[in-house]
N, C-alpha and C positions, 0 to 999 in steps of 0.2 A: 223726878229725882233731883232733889239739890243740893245733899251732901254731897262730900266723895263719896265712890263706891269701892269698894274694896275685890279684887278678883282674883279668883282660883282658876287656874286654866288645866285643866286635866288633859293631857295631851297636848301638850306645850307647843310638841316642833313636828308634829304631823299638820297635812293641809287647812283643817280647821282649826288647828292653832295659830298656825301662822296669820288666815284671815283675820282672828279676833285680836289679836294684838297689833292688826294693821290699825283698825278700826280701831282700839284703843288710844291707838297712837294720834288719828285725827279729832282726840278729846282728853289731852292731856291735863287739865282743870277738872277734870266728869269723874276717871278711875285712877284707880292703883292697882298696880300688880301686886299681888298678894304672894300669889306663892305660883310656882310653876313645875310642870310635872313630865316625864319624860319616858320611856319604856327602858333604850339600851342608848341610844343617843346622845353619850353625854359632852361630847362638843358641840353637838349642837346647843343642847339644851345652858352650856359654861356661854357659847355667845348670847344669848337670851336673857344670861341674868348678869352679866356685863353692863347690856342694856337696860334691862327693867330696873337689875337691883331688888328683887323683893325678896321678902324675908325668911320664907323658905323654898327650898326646892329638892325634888321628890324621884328620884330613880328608881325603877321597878327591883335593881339589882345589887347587892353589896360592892362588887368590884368596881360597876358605872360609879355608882354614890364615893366609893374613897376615890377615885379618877376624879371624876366633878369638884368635889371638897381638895382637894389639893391643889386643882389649877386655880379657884378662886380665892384659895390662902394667899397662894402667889401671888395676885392680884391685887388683894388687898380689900377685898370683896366679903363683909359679913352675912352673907345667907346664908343660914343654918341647910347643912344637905341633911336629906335623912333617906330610907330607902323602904320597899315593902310596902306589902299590900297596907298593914294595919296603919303605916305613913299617910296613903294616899286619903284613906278615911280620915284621920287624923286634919289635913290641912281642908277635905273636902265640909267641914264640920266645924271649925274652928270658930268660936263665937266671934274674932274680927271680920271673918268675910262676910259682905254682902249678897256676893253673884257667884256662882260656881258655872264654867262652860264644860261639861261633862262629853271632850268629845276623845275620850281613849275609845280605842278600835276594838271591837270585840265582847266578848262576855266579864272581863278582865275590868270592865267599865264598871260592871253593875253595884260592886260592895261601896265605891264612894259615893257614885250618884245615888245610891240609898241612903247611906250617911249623909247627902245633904238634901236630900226628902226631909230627914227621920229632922233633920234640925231644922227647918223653916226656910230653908235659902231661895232667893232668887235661882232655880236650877234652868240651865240653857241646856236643851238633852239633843245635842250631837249625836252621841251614842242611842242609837238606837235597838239596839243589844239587850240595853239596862230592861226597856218594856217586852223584847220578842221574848226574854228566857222569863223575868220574873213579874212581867203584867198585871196581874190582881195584887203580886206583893207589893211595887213598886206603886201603885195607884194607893193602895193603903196608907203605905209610909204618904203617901204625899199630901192626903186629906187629914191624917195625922197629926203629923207636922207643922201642916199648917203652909208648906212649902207654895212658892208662887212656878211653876210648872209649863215653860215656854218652849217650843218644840223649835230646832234648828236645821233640823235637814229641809229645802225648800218645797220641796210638796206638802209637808205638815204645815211649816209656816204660814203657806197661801190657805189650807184649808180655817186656819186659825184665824189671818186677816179676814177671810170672807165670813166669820160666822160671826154674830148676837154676843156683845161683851158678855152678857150670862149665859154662864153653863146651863141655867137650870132654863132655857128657852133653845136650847138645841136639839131635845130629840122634838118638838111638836114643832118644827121649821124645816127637819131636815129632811129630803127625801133620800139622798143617799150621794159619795161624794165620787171624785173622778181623780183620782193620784194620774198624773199624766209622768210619761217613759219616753226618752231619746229614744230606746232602742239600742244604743251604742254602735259600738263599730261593725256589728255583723248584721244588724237591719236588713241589710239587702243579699248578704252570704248567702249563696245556696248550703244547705243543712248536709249537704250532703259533703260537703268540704270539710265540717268542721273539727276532725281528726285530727288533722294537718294544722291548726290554730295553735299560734307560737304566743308563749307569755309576753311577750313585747307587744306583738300583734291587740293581742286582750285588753292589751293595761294602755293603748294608745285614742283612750276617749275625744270622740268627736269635738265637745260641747266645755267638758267641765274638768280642770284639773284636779285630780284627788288622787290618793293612796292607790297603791299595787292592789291591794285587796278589795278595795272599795270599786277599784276599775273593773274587774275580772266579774264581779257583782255585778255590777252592771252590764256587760257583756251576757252574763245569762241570764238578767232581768232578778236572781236574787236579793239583790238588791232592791226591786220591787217589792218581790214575796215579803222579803222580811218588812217594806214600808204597810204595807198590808193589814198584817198584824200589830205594828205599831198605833197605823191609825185606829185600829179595831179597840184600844184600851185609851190612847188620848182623847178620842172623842166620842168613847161610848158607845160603838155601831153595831151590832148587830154583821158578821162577814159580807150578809148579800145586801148590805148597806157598802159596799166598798168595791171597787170599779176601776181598772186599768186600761189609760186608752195610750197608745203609741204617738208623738208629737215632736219628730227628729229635730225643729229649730228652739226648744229647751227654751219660749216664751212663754207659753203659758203654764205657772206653774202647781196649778192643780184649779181644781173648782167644784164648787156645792152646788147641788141641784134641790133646791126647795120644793116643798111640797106642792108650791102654785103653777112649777118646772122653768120659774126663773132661773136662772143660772147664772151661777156669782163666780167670776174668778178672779186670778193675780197674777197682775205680767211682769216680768222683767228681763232685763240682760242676767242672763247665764253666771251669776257672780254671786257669792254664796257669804260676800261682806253685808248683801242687802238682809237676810233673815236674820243675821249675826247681829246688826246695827239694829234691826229692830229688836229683837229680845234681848240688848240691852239698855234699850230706853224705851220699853215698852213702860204705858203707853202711848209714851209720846213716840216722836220719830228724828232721829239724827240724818247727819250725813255719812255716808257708807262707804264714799270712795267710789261707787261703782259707777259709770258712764252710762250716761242717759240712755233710756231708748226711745229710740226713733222710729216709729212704725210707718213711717212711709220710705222707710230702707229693708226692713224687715223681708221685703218681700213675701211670696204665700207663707201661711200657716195648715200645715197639714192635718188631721188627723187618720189613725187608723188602727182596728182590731192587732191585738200583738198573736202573733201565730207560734201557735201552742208547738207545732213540731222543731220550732225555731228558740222558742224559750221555754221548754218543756217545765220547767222548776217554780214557774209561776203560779202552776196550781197547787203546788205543796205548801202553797201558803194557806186558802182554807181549807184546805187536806190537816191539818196540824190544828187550828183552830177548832175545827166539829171533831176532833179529835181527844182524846184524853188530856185532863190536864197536866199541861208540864211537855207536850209534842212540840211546841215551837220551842223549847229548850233542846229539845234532843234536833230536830231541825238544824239552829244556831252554829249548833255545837259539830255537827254532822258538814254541814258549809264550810266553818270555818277549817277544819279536818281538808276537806274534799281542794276548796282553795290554795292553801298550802301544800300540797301534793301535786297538785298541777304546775305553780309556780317554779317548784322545785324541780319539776322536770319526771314526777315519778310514775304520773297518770297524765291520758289524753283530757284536754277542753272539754271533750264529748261526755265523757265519763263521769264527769262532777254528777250532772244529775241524777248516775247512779249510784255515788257513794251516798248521797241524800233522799234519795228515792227508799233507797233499802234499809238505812239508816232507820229512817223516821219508821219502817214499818214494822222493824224487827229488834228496838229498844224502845219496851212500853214501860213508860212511868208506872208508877206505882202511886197507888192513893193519897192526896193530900198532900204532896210532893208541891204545887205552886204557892204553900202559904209559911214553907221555910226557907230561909236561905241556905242554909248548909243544906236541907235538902237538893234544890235546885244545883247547887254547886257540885253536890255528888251526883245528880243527873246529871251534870254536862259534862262529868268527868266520865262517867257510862258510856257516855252517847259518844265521845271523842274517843276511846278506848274502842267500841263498835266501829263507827266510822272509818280507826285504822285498818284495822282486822279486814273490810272490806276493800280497802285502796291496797294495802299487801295482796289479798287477793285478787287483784286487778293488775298488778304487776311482777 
């Protein structure tokens, strides 16, 4: 790439916002801030385009959006604020942008990072959300479109770096891949504890700085589940094509097992600017800010089997997949319920798996539900509607 590139940051001032505009920042010649996007956040999101300056910026909410537009009047600052879902489409789509980094939290991701499928963008898919609820839609829009379709979270990335630049040479190569798991904070927690697990406790990740939610996910390997089903649509696998191994030093960050049982994978420092740097100058490769690694500091590299009575929620990833279409919608949707309830103080740690457990067995999609959006979006409004009804009754 040798123009500038123009960028959309969906999730501005959450942790993978913040990375990509770090890395931004060490290529101030390469991009431009386009437009920047925010949830409820709107001081943060007023210091952000202070800095950037870009042309617009996008609050999920009327009252953030006039808060935001007001302190930048003062300012003296013309980005146009706007707010709403149809907003976020709107800048995610925009025939000036280039690149879109689609990393809002949640299901709440999926309507722009389809909008910038459905338009051909450069899309960098943080959210990984957009593939667990609407996967065959989202893959559609994207061969559509015409969209160029770079995955962000670091186990997608490594599986991405280790495979055959054609798609069309990956299923007769691959034998099947290995998403590799910290484990998080409770790795070595007897289960028998995990009652007593305080939000604080959840959300204090060993390895990787990220979101409240994104941490507590991790603590139950959800976060797993749902990479699971991510990779089962990024790269076309078959479920018992996809494989979770536990690896607490967060080095190696995933690897393909070819069919000859060579084994490819991708190392780095625990720093989530390297996947960021690379899908944005894929396929070339920048610099990312992030500190070398040193493998003769490293010391061992472990492996080992993740125990199912310790992160029980892992198999409800291909539990949902050989299941009806539209199950890792109600899944998604049932987590993100069951998370928020916990945070909140209103169910135990323990319990998550059974707001999702029960969830995903007792709101069955209905036929043909994966190839609408409004569909899917009324499923996940079922299945969050479900999921309360079950944490009420858990408390």
């Amino acid at each position: 790439m040798t123009s500038v590139q123009r960028v959309c940051v969906l999730g501005a001032t959450g942790s993978i916002g913040g990375n990509t505009l770090d890395v931004l920042s060490r290529h101030p010649g390469r991009f431009e801030v386009f437009a920047l996007t925010a949830g409820t956040r709107w001081e943060s999101l007023h210091q952000l385009c202070v800095q950037w300056r870009p042309r617009f910026a996008v609050m999920s909410c009327a009252t953030g959006a006039a808060s935001l537009r007001s302190a930048l009047q003062a300012c003296g600052i013309q980005t146009d604020v706007l707010c709403g879902e149809e907003a976020l489409v709107q800048v995610a789509s925009h025939p000036d942008v280039d690149v879109v980094m689609g990393a809002i939290v949640g299901a709440a991701g999926l309507p722009p990072c389809l909008a910038a499928a459905k338009a051909g963008k450069r899309l960098l898919l943080a959210n990984k959300e957009a593939l667990v609820v609407g996967g065959a839609l989202f893959m559609a829009a994207v061969a559509e479109g015409g969209a160029t379709l770079l995955p962000i979270d670091s186990e997608h990335s490594a599986i991405f770096q280790c495979l055959p630049e054609r798609p069309e040479d990956w299923a007769q190569r691959i034998d099947h891949i290995v998403l590799t798991a910290s484990g998080g904070p409770f790795r070595q927690r007897d289960p028998a504890t995990f009652s007593s697990i305080t939000p604080e406790e959840a959300c204090a990740h060993p390895n990787w700085v990220m979101g409240r939610k994104i941490s507590v996910d991790s603590a139950t390997m959800m976060n797993k589940a749902l990479e699971v089903i991510e990779a089962r649509w990024l790269f076309n696998l078959a479920p018992r094509q996809i494989r979770v191994v536990l690896h607490p030093q967060s080095i190696v960050h995933s690897m393909v097992v070819c069919r000859d049982r060579s084994v490819l994978a991708q190392l780095g420092t625990p720093d989530m600017r390297v996947p960021i740097a690379y899908g944005l100058s894929w396929p070339e490769r920048m610099e990312s800010g992030a500190d070398l690694l040193d493998l003769t500091k490293t010391g061992s590299l472990t492996f080992e089997a993740p125990c199912s009575q310790r992160y029980p929620g892992l198999a409800l990833a291909w539990e949902a997949l050989e299941g009806v279409a539209g199950s890792t919608c109600v899944l998604n949707a049932a987590n993100e319920v069951a998370v928020e309830a916990f945070l909140s103080r209103r169910i135990r740690f323990d319990q998550i798996h059974a707001v999702n457990a029960d969830t995903l067995a007792n709101c069955v999609p209905e036929a043909d539900v994966a190839h609408s959006l409004e569909a899917l979006l009324a499923l996940d409004a079922r299945a969050r509607r479900a999921a309360a009804d079950v944490v009420a009754g858990l408390t």
